[in-house]
RODO-2510 file (C-alpha; in nm, 4 decimals, decimal comma):
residues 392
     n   res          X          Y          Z
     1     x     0,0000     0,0000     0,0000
     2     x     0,1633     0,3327    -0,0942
     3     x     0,1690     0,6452     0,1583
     4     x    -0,0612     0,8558     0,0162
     5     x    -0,3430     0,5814     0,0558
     6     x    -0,2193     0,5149     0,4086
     7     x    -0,2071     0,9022     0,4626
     8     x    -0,5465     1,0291     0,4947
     9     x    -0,6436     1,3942     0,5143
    10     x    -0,6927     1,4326     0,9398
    11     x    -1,0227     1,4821     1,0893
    12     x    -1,0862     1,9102     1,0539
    13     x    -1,2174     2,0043     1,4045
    14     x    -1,3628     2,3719     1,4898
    15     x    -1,2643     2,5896     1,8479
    16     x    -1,5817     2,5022     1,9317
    17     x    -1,5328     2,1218     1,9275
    18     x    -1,2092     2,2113     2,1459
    19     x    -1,3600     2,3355     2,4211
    20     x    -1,6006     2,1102     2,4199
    21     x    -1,3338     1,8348     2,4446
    22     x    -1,1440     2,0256     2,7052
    23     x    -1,4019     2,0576     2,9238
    24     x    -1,5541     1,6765     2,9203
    25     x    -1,1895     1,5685     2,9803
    26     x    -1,1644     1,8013     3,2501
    27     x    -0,8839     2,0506     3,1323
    28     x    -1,0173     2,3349     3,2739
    29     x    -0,8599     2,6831     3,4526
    30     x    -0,7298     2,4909     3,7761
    31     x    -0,5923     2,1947     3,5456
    32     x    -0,3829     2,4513     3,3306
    33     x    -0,3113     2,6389     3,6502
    34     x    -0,1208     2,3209     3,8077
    35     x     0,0475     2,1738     3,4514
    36     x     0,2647     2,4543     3,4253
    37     x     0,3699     2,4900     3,7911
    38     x     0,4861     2,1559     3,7310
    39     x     0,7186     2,2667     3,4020
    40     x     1,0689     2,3394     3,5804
    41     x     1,0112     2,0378     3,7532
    42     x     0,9218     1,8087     3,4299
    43     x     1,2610     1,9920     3,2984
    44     x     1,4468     1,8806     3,5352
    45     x     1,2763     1,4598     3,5383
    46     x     1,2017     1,4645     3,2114
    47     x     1,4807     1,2651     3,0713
    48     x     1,5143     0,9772     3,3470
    49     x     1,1212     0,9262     3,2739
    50     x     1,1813     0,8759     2,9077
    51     x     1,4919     0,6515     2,9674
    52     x     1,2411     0,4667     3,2226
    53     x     0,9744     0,4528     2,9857
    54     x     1,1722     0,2991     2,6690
    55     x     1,3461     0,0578     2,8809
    56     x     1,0370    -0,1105     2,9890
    57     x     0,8935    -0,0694     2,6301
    58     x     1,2150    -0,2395     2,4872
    59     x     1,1069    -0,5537     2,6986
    60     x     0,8430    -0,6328     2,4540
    61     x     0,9423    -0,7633     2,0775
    62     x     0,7047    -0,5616     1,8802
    63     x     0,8701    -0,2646     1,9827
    64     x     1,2352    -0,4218     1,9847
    65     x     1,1574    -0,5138     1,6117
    66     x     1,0116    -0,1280     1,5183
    67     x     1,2825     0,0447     1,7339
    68     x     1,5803    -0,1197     1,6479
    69     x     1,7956     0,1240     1,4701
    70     x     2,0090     0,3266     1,6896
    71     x     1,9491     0,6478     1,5434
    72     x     1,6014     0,6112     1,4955
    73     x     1,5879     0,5638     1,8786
    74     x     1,7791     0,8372     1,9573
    75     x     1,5306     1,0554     1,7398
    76     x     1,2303     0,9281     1,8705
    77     x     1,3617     0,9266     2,2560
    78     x     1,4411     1,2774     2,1451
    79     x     1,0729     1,3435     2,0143
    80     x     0,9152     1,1872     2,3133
    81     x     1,1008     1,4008     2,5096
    82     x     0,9232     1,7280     2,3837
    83     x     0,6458     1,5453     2,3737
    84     x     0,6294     1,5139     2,7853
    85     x     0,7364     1,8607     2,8456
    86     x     0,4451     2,0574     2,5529
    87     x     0,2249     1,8631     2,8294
    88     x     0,3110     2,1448     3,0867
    89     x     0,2534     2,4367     2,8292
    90     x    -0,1408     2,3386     2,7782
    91     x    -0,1289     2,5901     2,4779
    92     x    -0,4523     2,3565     2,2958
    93     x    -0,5444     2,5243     2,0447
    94     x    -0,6545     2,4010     1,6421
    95     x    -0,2484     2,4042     1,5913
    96     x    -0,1553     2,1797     1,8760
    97     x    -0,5109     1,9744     1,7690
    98     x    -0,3406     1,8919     1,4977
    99     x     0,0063     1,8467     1,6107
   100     x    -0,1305     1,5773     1,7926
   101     x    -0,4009     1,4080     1,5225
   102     x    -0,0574     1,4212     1,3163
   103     x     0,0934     1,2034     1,5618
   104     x    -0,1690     0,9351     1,5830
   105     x    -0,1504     0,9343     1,2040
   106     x     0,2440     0,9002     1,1960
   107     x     0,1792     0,5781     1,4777
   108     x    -0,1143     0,4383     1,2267
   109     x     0,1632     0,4793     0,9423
   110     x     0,4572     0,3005     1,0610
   111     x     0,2687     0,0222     1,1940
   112     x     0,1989     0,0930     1,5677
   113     x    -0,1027    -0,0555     1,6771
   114     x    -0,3548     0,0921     1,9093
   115     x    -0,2612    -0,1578     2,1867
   116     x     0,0956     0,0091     2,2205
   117     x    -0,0227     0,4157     2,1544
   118     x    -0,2456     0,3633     2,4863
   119     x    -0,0686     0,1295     2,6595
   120     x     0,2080     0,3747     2,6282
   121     x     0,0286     0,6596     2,8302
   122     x    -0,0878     0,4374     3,1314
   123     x     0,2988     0,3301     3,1126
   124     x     0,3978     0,7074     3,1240
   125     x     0,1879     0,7551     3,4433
   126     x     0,2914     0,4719     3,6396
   127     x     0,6359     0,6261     3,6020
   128     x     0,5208     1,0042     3,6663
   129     x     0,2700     0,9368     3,9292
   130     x     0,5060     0,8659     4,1968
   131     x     0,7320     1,1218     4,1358
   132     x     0,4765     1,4070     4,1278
   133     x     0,3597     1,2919     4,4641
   134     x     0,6930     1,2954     4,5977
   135     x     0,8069     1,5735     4,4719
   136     x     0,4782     1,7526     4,6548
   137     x     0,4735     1,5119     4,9400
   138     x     0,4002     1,7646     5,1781
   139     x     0,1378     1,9729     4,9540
   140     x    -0,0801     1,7043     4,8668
   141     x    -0,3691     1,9144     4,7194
   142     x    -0,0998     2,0315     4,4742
   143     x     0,0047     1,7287     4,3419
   144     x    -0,3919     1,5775     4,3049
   145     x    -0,4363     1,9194     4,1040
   146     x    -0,1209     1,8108     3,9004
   147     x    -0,1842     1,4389     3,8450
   148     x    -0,4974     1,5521     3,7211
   149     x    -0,4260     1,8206     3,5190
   150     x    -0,1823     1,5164     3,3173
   151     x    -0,5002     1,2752     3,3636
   152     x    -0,6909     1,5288     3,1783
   153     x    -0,4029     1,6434     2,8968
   154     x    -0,3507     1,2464     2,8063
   155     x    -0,6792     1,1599     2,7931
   156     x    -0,7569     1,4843     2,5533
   157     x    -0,4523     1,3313     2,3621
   158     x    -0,5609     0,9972     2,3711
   159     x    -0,9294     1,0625     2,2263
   160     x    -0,7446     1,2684     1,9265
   161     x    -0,5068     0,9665     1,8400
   162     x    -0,8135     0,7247     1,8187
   163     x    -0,9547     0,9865     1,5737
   164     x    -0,6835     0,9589     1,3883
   165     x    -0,6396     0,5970     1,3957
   166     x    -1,0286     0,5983     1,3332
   167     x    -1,0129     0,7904     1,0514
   168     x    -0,7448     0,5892     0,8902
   169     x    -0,8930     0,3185     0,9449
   170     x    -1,1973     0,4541     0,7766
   171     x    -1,0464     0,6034     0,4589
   172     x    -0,8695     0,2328     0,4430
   173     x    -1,2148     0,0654     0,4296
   174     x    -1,3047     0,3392     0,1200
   175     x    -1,0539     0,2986    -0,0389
   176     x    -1,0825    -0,0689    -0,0410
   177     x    -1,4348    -0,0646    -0,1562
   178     x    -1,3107     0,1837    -0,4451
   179     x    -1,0418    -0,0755    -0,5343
   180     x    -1,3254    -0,3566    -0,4984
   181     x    -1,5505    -0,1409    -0,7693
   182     x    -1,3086    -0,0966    -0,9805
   183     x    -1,1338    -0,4646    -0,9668
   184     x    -1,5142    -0,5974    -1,0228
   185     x    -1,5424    -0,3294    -1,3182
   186     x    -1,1756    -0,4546    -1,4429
   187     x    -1,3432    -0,8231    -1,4369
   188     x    -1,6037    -0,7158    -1,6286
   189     x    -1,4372    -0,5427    -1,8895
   190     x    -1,2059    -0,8839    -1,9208
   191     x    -1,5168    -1,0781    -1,9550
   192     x    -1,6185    -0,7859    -2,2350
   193     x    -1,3014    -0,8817    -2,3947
   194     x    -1,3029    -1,2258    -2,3400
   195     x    -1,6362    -1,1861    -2,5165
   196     x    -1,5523    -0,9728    -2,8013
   197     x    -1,2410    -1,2486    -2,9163
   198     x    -1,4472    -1,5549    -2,8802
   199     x    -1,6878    -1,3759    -3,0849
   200     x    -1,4072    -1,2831    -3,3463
   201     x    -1,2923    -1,6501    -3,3503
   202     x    -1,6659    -1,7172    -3,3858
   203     x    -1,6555    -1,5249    -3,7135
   204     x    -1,3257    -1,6329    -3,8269
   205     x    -1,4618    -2,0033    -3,7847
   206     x    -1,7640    -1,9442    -3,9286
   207     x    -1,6119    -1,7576    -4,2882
   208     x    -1,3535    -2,0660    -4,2577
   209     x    -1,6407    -2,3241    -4,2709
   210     x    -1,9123    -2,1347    -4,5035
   211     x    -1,7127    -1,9243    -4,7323
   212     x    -1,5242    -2,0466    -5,0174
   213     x    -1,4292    -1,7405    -5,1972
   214     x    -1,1083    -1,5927    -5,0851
   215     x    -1,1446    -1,2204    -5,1578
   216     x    -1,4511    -1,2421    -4,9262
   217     x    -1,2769    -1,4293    -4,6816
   218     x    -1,0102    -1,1868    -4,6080
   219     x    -1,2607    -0,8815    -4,6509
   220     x    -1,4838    -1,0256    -4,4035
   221     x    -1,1789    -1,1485    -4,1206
   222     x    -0,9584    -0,8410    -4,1519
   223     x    -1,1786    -0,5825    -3,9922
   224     x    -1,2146    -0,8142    -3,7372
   225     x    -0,9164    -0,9136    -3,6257
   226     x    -0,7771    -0,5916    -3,6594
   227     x    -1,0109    -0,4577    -3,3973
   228     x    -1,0008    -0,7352    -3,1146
   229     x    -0,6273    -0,6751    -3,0924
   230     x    -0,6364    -0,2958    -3,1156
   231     x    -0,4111    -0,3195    -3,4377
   232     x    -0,3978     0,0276    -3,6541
   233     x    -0,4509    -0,2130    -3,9445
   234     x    -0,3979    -0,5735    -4,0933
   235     x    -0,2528    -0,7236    -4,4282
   236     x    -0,2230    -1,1150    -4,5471
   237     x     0,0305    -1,2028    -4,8048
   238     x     0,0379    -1,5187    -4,9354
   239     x     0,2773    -1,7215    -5,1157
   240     x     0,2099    -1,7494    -5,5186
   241     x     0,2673    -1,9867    -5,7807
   242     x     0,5982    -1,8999    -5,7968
   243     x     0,7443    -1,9227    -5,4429
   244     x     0,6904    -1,5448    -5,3946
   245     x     0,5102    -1,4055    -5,1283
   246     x     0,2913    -1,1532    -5,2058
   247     x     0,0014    -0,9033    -5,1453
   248     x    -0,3481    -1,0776    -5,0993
   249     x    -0,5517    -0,7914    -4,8800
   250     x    -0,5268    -0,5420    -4,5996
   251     x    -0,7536    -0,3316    -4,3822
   252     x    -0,7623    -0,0107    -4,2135
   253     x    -0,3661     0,0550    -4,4093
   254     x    -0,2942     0,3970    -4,5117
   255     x    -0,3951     0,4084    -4,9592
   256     x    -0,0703     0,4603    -5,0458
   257     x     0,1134     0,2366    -4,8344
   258     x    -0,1455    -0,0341    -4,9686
   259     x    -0,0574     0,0747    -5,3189
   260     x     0,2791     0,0357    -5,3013
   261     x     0,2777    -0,3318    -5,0919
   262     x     0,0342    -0,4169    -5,3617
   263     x     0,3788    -0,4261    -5,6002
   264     x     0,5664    -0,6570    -5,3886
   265     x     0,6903    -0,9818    -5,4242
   266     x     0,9377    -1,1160    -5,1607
   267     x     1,1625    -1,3744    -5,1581
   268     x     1,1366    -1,5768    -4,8210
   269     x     1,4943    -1,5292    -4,7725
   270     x     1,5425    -1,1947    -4,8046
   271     x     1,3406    -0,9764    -4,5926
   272     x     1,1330    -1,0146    -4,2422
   273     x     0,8146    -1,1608    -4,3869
   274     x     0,9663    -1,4813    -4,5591
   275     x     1,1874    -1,5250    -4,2513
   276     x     0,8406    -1,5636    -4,0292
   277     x     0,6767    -1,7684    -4,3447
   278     x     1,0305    -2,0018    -4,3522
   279     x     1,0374    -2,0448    -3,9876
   280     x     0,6864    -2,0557    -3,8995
   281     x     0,7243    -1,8715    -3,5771
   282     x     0,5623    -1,5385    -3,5140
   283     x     0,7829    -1,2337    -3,4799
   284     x     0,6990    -0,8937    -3,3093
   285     x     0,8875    -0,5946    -3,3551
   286     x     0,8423    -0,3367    -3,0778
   287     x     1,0729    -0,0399    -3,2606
   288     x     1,0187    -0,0603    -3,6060
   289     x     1,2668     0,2136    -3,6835
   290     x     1,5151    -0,0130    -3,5428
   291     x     1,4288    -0,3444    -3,8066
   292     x     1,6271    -0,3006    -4,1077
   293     x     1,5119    -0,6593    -4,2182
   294     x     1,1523    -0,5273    -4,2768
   295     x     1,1769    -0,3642    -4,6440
   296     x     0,8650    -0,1001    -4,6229
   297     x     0,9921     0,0053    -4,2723
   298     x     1,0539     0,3728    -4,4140
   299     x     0,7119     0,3617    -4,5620
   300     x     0,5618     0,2271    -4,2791
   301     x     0,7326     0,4785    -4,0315
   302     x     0,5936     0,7626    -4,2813
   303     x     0,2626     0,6403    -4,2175
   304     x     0,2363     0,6696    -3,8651
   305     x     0,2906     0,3066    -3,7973
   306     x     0,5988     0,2360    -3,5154
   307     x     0,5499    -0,1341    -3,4472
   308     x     0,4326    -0,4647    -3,6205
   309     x     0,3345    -0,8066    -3,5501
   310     x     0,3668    -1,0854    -3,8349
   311     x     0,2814    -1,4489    -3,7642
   312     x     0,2539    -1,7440    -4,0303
   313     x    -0,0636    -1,8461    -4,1601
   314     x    -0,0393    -2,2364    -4,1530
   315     x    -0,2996    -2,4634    -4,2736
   316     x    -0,2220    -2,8776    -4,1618
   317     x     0,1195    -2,8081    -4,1428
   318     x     0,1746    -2,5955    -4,4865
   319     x     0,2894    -2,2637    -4,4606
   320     x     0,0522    -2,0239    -4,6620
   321     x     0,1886    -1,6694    -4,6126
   322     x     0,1791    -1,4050    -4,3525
   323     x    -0,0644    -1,2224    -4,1329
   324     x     0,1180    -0,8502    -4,0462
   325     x    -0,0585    -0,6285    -3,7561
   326     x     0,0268    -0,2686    -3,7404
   327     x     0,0320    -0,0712    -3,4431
   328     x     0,1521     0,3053    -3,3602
   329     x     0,3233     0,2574    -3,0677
   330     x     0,5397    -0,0244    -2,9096
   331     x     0,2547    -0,1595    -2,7017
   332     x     0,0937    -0,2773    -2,9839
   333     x     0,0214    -0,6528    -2,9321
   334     x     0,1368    -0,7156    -2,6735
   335     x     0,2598    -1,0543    -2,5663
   336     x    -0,0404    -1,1610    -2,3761
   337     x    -0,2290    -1,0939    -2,7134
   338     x     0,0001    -1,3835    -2,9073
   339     x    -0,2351    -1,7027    -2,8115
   340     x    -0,5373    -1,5073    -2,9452
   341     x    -0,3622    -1,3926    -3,2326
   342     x    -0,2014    -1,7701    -3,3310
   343     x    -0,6041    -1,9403    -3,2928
   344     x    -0,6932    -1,6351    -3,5373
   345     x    -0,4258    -1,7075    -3,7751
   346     x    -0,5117    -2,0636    -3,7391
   347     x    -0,8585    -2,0130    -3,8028
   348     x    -0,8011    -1,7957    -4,1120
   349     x    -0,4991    -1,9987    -4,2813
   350     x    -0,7815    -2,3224    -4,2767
   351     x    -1,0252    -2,0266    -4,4484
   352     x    -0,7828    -1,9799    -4,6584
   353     x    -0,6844    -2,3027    -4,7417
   354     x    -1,0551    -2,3866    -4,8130
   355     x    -1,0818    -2,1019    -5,0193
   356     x    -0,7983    -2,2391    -5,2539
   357     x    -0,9059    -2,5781    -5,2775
   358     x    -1,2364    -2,4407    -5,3830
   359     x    -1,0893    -2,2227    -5,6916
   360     x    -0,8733    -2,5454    -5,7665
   361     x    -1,1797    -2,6960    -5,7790
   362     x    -1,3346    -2,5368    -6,0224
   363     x    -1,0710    -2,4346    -6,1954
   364     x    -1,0167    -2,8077    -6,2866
   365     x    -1,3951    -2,8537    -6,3752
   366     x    -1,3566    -2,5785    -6,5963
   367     x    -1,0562    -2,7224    -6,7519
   368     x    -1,2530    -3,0594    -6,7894
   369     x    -1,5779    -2,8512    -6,9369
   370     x    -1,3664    -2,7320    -7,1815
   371     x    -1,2513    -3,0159    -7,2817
   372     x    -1,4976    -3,2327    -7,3147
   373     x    -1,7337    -2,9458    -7,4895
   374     x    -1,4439    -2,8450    -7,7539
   375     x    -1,3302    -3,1972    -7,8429
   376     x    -1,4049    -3,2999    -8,2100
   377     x    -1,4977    -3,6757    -8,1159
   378     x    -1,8447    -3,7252    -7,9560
   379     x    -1,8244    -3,8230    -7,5789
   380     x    -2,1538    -3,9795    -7,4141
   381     x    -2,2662    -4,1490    -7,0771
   382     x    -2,4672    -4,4162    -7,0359
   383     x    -2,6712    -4,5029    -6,7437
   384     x    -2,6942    -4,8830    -6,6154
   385     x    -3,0162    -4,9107    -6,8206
   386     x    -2,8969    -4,7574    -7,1134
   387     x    -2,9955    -4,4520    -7,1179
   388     x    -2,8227    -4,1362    -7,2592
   389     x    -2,7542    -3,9290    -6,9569
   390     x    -2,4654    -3,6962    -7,0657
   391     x    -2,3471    -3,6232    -7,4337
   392     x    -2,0921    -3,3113    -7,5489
***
């Protein structure tokens, strides 16, 4: 927890409130009166009961564990002693108010529990107690006054370090139920998401099982997949008949840039592209001004786009081409995106695949059509009862 959540604003309180504290605790004229008759003598105690007091608290391990620095002993011995003598002055006003709600807070901070802050003052008067009535052991009235002018002080300083470790403890619980709101929100927008790329694989499925033209088939996946991984814009190429890959389709790519890839034929061993189609394995770039490999990177970087994606598109084993996702800055696809992006490319290599088969398909009926319709010789079918069922 950082320390502005575990530093809350402190509790405002009015004059008003004040006096209405000081006078239920009892700190009234007479109280004030007898506290600071009993300053030169707290001057002159003052640093035997602090060495009294930590040496009993150093009994206990909790303290022995927060307290174990030298120097940050020293300090707060140093700090406690102030502390014991601003009890003589009795100067409470909305300043010392919230000298002392600071010092609850700084307890609640560093880890000192309530059990220790309270136990500390009933420790304090044990030790002062005594001494007071000693020191006026033959003007007893005097020392009552003073015993409870301190009775009254602590307990004023006592009810303002609860407030503070109250209202810690309060802003705690709302800021836990604002993390709680927004961690269920944050669920609910990964279920949105989760959503949103089963739907897209959905889709991709779907144009893979039903759709056996290709053009469609990239024109209807692109959009798609370009969108449920927050890519700038998406491009296939695909290897042709003469082991070149080239442009098939794109979406959401600047015109010219498209115009230009539409021109390209790569080698697979000579650029970034055939390297992912050779190896098969996906390859994200981060800085594109820093990949020479890729050969539109100027283009690309003149278009606003600073990072790129490309994975293989692999249909039962054979590579087909490339799928290339373009983002404009390096958080682009991230690598928690990668599974979804490989069951896409999955997905859309088998639509792909399909897609080919299909045009082979008919490219070979054609071919037979033709054939059988242009030779010169007359070709007929007979059925098993003799009859003429096909004839060019």
């Amino acid at each position: 927890m950082d320390a502005e959540r575990r530093s809350p604003h402190l509790p405002a309180m009015t004059p008003g409130e004040v006096r209405i504290r000081e006078e239920f605790v009892g700190l009234d004229v007479d109280a004030v009166t007898a506290l600071r008759a009993l300053r030169p003598w707290m001057e002159e105690h003052v640093h035997e009961v602090v060495e009294e007091f930590y040496r009993h608290l150093m009994r206990f391990e909790e303290p022995r564990r927060l307290l174990h620095d030298p120097q940050v002993l020293a300090r707060i011995k140093a700090a406690q002693t102030e502390y014991i003598l601003s009890l003589t002055e009795c100067n409470v006003d909305t300043s010392y108010i919230a000298g002392r709600l600071m010092i609850g807070r700084t307890h609640e901070r560093v880890g000192i529990t309530p059990q220790w802050y309270l136990g500390a003052y009933s420790t304090f008067a044990r030790i002062l107690f005594p001494r007071i009535m000693m020191h006026y052991r033959d003007q007893p009235a005097t020392a009552m006054a003073a015993i409870k002018g301190l009775v009254a002080i602590m307990h004023l300083d006592t009810q303002l370090a609860i407030d503070a470790y109250v209202h810690a403890a309060h802003a705690e619980l709302q800021q836990q139920a604002v993390d709680l709101k927004n961690d269920v929100a944050s669920q609910i927008d990964e279920l949105a998401k989760g959503n949103r790329q089963l739907e897209t694989l959905y889709r991709v499925s779907s144009v893979a099982s039903q759709e056996l033209d290709l053009e469609k088939v990239l024109e209807s996946t692109l959009p798609h997949i370009s969108e449920i991984v927050g890519a700038s814009g998406a491009e296939v190429f695909l290897m042709d008949e003469e082991g070149y890959l080239a442009y098939a389709a794109s979406h959401g790519l600047a015109e010219e840039y498209v115009r230009r890839s539409r021109a390209l034929r790569l080698h697979t061993d000579q650029c970034l592209l055939g390297r992912v189609f050779a190896t098969q394995t996906t390859v994200r770039v981060e800085t594109l001004a820093d990949q020479g490999e890729f050969l539109r990177r100027d283009m690309a970087l003149a278009c606003g786009y600073r990072a790129l994606l490309s994975t293989p598109l692999i249909a039962q084993g054979t590579p087909l081409g490339t799928l290339q996702l373009y983002g404009q800055n390096e958080r682009s696809c991230p690598p928690e995106s990668h599974p979804l992006i490989h069951s896409i490319a999955e997905q859309l290599a088998v639509a792909i695949a399909n897609a080919r088969l299909h045009e082979t398909v008919k490219e070979s009926e054609a071919e037979y059509r033709s054939l059988v319709e242009n030779t010169p010789r007359l070709i007929f079918r007979l059925d098993p009862y003799g009859r003429c069922v096909f004839v060019n």
